[in-house]
GUMIPA-909512 format. One record per residue (C-alpha): residue in three letters; x, y, z. Coordinates in Angstrom, 2 decimals, decimal comma. Each point is the difference from the previous one (the first is absolute). Layout:
BEGIN
(site "ala" (X Y Z))
...
This chain:
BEGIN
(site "unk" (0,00 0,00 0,00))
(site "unk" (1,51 3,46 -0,75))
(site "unk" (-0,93 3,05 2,18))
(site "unk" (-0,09 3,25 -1,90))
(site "unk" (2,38 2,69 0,54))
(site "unk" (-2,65 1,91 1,65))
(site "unk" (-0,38 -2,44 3,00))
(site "unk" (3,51 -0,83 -0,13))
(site "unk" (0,59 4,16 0,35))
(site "unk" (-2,69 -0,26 2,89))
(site "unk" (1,53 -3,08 1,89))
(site "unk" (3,47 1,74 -0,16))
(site "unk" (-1,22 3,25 1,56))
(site "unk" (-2,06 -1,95 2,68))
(site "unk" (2,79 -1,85 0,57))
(site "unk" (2,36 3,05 0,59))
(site "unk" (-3,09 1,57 2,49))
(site "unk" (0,08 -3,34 1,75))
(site "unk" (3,68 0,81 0,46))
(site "unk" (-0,45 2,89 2,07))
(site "unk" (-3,71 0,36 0,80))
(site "unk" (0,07 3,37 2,00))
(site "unk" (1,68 1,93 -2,84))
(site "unk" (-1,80 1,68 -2,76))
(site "unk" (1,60 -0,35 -3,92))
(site "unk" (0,03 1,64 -2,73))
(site "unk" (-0,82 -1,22 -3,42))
(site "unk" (3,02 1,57 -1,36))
(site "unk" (2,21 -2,04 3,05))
(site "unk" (-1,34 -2,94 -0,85))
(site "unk" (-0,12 0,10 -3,76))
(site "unk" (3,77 0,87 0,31))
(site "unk" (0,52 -2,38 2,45))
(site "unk" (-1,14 -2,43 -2,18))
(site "unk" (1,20 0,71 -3,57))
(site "unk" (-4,10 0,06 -1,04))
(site "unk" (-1,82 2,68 -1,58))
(site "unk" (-1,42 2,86 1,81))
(site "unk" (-3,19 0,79 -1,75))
(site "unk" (-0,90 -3,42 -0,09))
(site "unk" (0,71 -0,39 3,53))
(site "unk" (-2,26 3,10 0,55))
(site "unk" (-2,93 -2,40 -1,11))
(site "unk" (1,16 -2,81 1,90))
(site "unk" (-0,65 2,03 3,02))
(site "unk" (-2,89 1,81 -0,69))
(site "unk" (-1,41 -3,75 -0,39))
(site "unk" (1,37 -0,69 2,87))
(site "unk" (-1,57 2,68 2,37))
(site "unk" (-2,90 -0,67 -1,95))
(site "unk" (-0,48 -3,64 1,55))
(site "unk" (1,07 0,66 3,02))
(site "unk" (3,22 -0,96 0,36))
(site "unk" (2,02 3,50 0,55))
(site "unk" (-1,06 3,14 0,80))
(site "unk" (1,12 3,01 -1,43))
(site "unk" (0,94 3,21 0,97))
(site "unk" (0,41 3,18 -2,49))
(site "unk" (2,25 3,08 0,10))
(site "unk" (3,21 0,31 1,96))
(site "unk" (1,38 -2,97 2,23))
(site "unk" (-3,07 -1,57 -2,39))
(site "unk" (0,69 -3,69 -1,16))
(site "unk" (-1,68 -3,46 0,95))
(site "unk" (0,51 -2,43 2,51))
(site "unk" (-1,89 -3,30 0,68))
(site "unk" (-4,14 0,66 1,38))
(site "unk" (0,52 -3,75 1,53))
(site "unk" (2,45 -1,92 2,40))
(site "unk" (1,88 -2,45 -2,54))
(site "unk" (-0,93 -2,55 1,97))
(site "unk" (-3,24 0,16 -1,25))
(site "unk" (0,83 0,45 -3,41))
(site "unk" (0,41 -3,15 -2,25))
(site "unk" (1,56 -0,39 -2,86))
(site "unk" (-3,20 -1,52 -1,54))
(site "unk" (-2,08 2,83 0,71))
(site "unk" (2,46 2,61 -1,55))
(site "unk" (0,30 -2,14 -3,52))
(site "unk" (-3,93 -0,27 -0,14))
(site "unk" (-0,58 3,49 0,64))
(site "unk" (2,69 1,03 -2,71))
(site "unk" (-0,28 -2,40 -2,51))
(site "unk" (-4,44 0,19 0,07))
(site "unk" (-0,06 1,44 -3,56))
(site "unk" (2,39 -2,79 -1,22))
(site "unk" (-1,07 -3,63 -1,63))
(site "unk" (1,92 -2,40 0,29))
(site "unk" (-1,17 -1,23 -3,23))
(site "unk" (-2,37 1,58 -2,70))
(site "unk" (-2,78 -2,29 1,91))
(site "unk" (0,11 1,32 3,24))
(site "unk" (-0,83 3,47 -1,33))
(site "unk" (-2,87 1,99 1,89))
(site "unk" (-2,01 -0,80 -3,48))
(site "unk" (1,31 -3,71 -0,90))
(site "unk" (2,47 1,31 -2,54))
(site "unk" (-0,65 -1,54 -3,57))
(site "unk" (1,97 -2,94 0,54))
(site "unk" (-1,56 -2,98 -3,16))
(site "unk" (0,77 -2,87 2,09))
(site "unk" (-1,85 1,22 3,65))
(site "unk" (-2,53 -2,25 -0,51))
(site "unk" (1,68 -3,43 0,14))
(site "unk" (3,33 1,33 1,38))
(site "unk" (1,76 -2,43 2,36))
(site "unk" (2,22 2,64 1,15))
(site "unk" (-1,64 2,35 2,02))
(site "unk" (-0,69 -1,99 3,13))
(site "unk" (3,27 -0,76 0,58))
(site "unk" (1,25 3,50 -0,66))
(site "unk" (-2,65 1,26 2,47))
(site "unk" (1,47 -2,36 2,52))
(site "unk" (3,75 0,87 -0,32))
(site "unk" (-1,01 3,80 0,24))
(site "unk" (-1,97 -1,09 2,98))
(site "unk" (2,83 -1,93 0,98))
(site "unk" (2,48 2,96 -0,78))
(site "unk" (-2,04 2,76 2,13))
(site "unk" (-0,29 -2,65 3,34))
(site "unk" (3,83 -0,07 -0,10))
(site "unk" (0,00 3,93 0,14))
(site "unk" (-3,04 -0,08 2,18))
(site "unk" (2,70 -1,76 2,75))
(site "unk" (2,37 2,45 0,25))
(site "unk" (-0,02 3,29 1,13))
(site "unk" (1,23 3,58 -1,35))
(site "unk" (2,48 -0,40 3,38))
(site "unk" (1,49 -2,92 -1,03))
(site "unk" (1,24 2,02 -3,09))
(site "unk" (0,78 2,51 1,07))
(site "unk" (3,17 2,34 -1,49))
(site "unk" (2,85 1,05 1,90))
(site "unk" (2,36 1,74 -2,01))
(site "unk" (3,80 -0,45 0,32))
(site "unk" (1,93 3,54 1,21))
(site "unk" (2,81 0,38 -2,22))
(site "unk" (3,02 0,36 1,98))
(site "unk" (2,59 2,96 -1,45))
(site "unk" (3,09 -0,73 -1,36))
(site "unk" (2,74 2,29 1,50))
């Protein structure tokens, strides 16, 4: 299964919260933290306040920080909420997709079940567990 770069943006910046909970971030910290995009990370975490998982804070000292103890954030819950709009296949589209072979396809059980299967592995371990800790680079003298 492949996670879009979306929710893979979104895990690393709730990762990097989880890493020091009390502090807010900035978007541009993490995005150059990170090597990732900064307008795309912009969305990332306007999606993210949007389900609840950070809260936001505008103007100066602004930034986002987690809205939840990581504890009680699972991995599971953050790729469901980020990847919602996403099919894994052209079947499991909000309108069926246009797939010719749906009706006597074989396949789609058992990719329901290793998605299922997929998520309950997520579902057991927490944002905590993952959480980043970045290395201080020690200077040279």
């Amino acid at each position: 299964m492949r996670l879009t770069s979306f929710t893979d943006f979104g895990l690393r910046a709730l990762m990097r919260l989880a890493g020091e909970p009390e502090r807010t971030f900035s978007t541009d910290e993490i995005a150059t933290e990170f090597k990732i995009s900064r307008n795309h990370l912009t969305k990332v975490v306007q999606a993210l306040a949007a389900t609840g998982l950070v809260v936001t804070r505008k103007g100066v000292g602004g930034g986002f920080k987690l809205a939840r103890d990581s504890d009680c954030i699972t991995l599971g819950e953050v790729v469901r909420l980020l990847e919602a709009e996403q099919a894994l296949v052209e079947c499991f589209r909000a309108d069926g997709g246009n797939c010719v072979i749906t009706p006597s396809c074989r396949l789609k059980g058992r990719l329901v079940a290793a998605r299922n299967a997929f998520l309950a592995e997520l579902d057991r371990t927490s944002l905590a567990e993952c959480a980043y800790y970045p290395t201080k680079k020690v200077a040279k003298r």
